[in-house]
Every structure is written in structure tokens, then in C-alpha cells.
C-alpha positions, 0 to 999 in steps of 0.5 A: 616523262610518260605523265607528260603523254595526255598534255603534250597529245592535246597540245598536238590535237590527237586523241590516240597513239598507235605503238607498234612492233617488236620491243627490240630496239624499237625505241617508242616500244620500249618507252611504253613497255619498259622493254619486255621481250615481245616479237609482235605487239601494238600498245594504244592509247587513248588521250586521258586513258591507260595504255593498253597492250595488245600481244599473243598469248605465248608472250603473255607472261612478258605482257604482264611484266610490264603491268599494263593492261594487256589483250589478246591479240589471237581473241580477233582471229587473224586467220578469218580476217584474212580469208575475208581479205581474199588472203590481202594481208595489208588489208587483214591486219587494218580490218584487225586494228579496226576491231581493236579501235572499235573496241576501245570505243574510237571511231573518229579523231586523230590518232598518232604513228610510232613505232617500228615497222617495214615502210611498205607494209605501214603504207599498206597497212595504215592507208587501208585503215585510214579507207575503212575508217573515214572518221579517225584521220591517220597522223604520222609526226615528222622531228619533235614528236610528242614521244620524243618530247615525253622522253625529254625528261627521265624518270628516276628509274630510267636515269638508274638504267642510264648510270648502269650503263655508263658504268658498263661503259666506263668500265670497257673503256678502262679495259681498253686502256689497260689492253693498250698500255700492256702492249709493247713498242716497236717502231713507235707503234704497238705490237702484239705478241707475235709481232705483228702491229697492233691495229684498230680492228684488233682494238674493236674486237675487244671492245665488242667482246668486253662489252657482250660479256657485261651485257650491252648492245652495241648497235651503232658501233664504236669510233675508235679514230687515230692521226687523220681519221681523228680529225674528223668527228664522225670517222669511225677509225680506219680498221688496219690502221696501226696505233702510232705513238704520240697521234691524237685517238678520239674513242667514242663509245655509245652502247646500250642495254643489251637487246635495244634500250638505254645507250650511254654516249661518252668519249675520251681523246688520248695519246699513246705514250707522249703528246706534240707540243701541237696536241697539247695546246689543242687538248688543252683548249678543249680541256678547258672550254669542257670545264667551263661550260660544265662549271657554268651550266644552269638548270632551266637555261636554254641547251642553244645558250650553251652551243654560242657560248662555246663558240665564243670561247674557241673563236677567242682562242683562235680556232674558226667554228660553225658560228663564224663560218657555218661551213668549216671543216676544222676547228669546232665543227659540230653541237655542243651536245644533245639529249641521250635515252632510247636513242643515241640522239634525243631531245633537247638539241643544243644546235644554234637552230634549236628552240629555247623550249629544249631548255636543261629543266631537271629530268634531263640527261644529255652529253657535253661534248666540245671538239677541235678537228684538224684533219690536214694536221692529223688530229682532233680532240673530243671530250663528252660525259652524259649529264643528268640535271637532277631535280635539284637543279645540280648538275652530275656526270653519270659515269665519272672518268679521268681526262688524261690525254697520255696513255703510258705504254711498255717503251721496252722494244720488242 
């Protein structure tokens, strides 16, 4: 959580944090901000102080929104800077952080990176600074950052942000299979009123459209796979393939608040009007590993407890995972789950490489997400919710759904 900040900063022997960019889809502006709409801005904090935002003026009213003490950015006379610069813009906008650090009464020690700009110009810009001020040494954080780490934890608000997007999510994906069923069948595929099949393209134009209407994002798009494609676990689904009776349909859906923001992660696996006996057996051994790892979930153990376990109950139902061959391509190919926020993939990891400390202490809201892929037999099978561990320790799907394999079709023929 963000009053987690000052800890996780002196564990890390930084003094400062630098947040910069805009706030849209700019997770670690976000975080600091809430989400105001702010095209340009920075947010610094010094370690043991309040943060403190830096924006113009025609954005003050959004500034204020997220009630954290604001400055003007146009009280340091950008213009002037560059003229001193001899119009060296990189060399401009480092002399105005300059100020602004000066300010604040920072003229050395480390400060910390985040946020999102153009590579290039952070380059330019930050080496600049770093020349002009040879007492502050410049950190930038590779993997578990501390703003990662902070967002490890929600608050209660952000867990609200999170359900409401679950129930955006849930409710498209309701259209989805009510859009499908009322389709009618002609040479085990689905049609469409002209006749003509009906194709996962189609499907996805209507999930980005539902989802627009409800007020989400969908920036990462949306894996909507059927037969083979299925069978892998991140294929997004071929765009003119048909959707064909009785093929496993692994439909992942990972939206966000609309402009950047908390996403919600979740999949189903369904079959359009009957299932194999193959897929049956297949969806039922993921049925059941889900159901057990959820009933034997623990407040504060290990998210990498979770992943062997797992594991070990796919391998005694006979199907290879990563554990026993960390270079299949079919059966349990991937992590059980991970932490989900500002980010589709956060903290805590539950690969068999993560460290214990990414334990499921209350706060915590991540996806369970156990899959069987069989892409030379043409079919997966996922199934994920997104989990908070409540401060009480229980554990409680945020977006509650059916886990219905078959999808009841019009079997009149066209």
C-alpha cells in the first residue's frame, strides 16, 4: 500500500522518487494520482514527506482532485530555461527539475525513476541531470520495484475499483454467451443472419463495443481462441476462424477502467452445444485442480506454494507440467497466477522462481488460473477468477461467474 512508500524507500536507500508522465495508462502515475486527467505532469517525493505534484495551470482543477499538494510547473518559465539551453530541450526540461529539487531542499542522495516517458528523451533528459547535479545519484529499478512492491497490497478503495470492473467484465461476458447461443447452426458452425459464418472476429467487435459502452479499456485486447488455437495459452484466436461446435473456446478478457487504471483478469473455457468425451475429461481435471487450490488457499502462505501444488496434482492425473519438464508445450504449461492492479501482471508471482516474500497476506488480489493445452489434439482449457484475500484472511472471488463448459446453441438448421 502507499503507506508502505517510506519503508519499502529505506529499505532500498533512496531518498526520493521521481514520477513522471502523463496519467493515462501510466500505471505508477496512476497509483500517486488516483487517475486525474493530467496530459503532463511529475509527482516527487521525498522519503518521510508528502508527495508532491507538479502540473500547469489549465490542468489545475484535475491537480486538485487528487488532494495532493500541487505546483506550478509554469512558475519555472520553461521558455527562459530553453533560451539558457540555446533551444537543447533535453538540457531545458533537467535544469527545471533542477529547480524543482532545489526547491524541495534535495541536493543529494539517491532518487528513484518511474513512470512513463520516451526512452530517448529520459536518456537525454536524466543524464543531463545527473551532470548537473553531482550529489543526487540517478536510480532507475529493474523487476520488484518499490512501487510495485507498494501496489502489492490494495487498499479498500482500489479493491472496489477492481470489483466494479469485474462486474463490467462479467456482465460482457454474459453478452457474449447469450450473443452466441442465439445464433443459429448450419453445418456444425454458427451463422449469422445473412448466412454467413459467424468468426471470432465478429465475436471480438462485439466484446470492444459492450465493453466501450460500460466504460472500460481494452488495451491489451482480448483472447478469444478456439480448436488449436486454444491449445495454446496465449494465442489470442485466429480473426476469420469459425466458431465450430463442440471445440474447446478458452476466452480470456483483461479490461480496464476506461483511460488507463485498474484491469480485471478472468477466463472461462466453454463448448459450443456438446463436448468430446476427450474435453470432458480434460475440463474436468482443470475444474477440479481450480477447486481444490481455491478450497486450500491460506492467508500469508507462499503464492509458489500454490504453483507445486498444482503441479502435483495435474502430474497424478497424468498430464506432463513445467515441474517435471520445464520445456513442455502441452499439459500445465504456465503459473498458476500472479498479482493484478494497474497492471495486468503484478505482484506477487507464484512461478516456482518467485521468493516466499510474495506471500497472499490480506491486501492482496491476484488471479488462479490452472490450464491443460493440447494443441496437436485441438484444445485447452483455462479457468481464472481474481481473488482478494480479505483482511480477514478469507479468501473471495471478486466477479463471481458459472463454470459451465457447454454453451447451449439454436440447433434449428439454417
Amino acid at each position: 500500500m502507499k503507506n508502505d512508500l517510506d519503508a519499502l524507500m529505506t529499505a532500498n536507500n533512496l531518498d526520493a522518487v521521481l514520477i513522471t508522465g502523463a496519467a493515462q495508462h501510466n500505471p505508477a502515475m496512476v497509483y500517486m494520482t488516483g487517475g486525474a486527467h493530467l496530459t503532463s505532469a511529475d509527482v516527487i517525493k521525498l522519503r518521510n514527506a508528502e508527495p508532491v505534484l507538479y502540473c500547469y495551470p489549465m490542468e489545475r482543477d484535475e491537480a486538485a482532485r487528487t488532494g495532493l499538494s500541487t505546483r506550478n510547473l509554469a512558475d519555472y518559465k520553461f521558455n527562459d530555461l530553453l533560451k539558457e539551453a540555446g533551444g537543447d530541450i533535453a538540457k531545458a526540461t533537467a535544469n527545471r527539475y533542477r529547480l524543482i529539487l532545489n526547491d524541495l531542499g534535495f541536493q543529494e542522495g539517491r532518487i528513484g525513476l518511474y513512470g512513463m516517458v520516451e526512452a530517448g528523451t529520459g536518456l537525454a533528459v536524466f543524464s543531463a541531470l545527473q551532470q548537473m547535479l553531482p550529489g543526487v545519484t540517478i536510480v532507475g529499478e529493474a523487476g520488484s520495484s518499490i512501487l510495485l512492491q507498494a501496489m502489492m497490497t490494495k487498499e479498500r478503495a482500489e479493491v472496489d475499483r477492481i470489483r466494479k470492473m469485474g462486474k463490467i467484465t462479467t456482465e460482457v461476458v454474459g453478452r457474449v454467451a447469450a450473443y452466441l447461443s442465439s445464433h443459429p447452426v448450419h453445418d456444425n458452425i454458427l451463422v449469422q443472419e445473412d448466412g454467413k459464418p459467424l468468426t471470432i472476429g465478429n465475436v471480438k467487435s462485439r466484446i470492444n463495443l459492450w465493453l466501450a459502452e460500460l466504460g472500460a479499456d481494452n488495451p491489451e485486447g482480448t483472447i478469444f481462441a478456439i480448436g488449436r488455437d486454444a491449445g495454446v495459452p496465449h494465442s489470442s484466436g485466429t480473426p476469420t476462424d469459425h466458431l465450430r461446435l463442440g471445440e474447446t473456446i478458452v476466452f480470456d478478457i483483461f479490461p480496464c477502467e476506461m483511460g488507463g487504471g485498474y484491469y480485471y483478469d478472468f477466463t472461462r473455457t466453454w463448448c459450443l452445444g456438446y463436448a468430446s468425451e476427450a474435453v470432458l475429461a480434460l475440463y474436468e481435471d482443470v475444474l477440479s485442480v481450480y477447486q481444490t487450490i481455491m478450497s486450500e488457499l491460506k492467508a500469508g502462505m507462499p503464492f509458489n506454494h500454490y504453483q507445486k501444488r498444482t503441479c502435483d496434482l495435474f502430474e497424478a492425473k497424468g498430464h506432463p507440467t513445467i515441474q517435471n519438464n520445464p520445456v513442455t508445450q502441452e499439459g500445465y504449461v504456465h503459473s498458476l497466477g500472479h498479482g493484478i492492479g494497474l497492471h495486468v501482471h503484478e505482484l506477487p508471482r507464484s512461478g516456482q522462481a518467485a521468493p516466499d516474500s510474495e506471500s497472499l497476506i490480506p491486501g492482496v488480489v491476484m488471479t488462479i488460473e490452472p490450464g491443460l493445452y493440447y494443441p496437436d489434439r485441438g484444445m485447452g482449457v483455462r479457468l481464472e477468477d481474481s481473488v482478494w484475500v480479505r483482511p480477514d484472511g478469507e479468501f473471495e472471488v471478486l466477479a463471481p461467474y458459472p463454470l459451465d463448459l457447454i454453451l447451449p446453441v439454436n440447433q434449428k438448421s439454417s
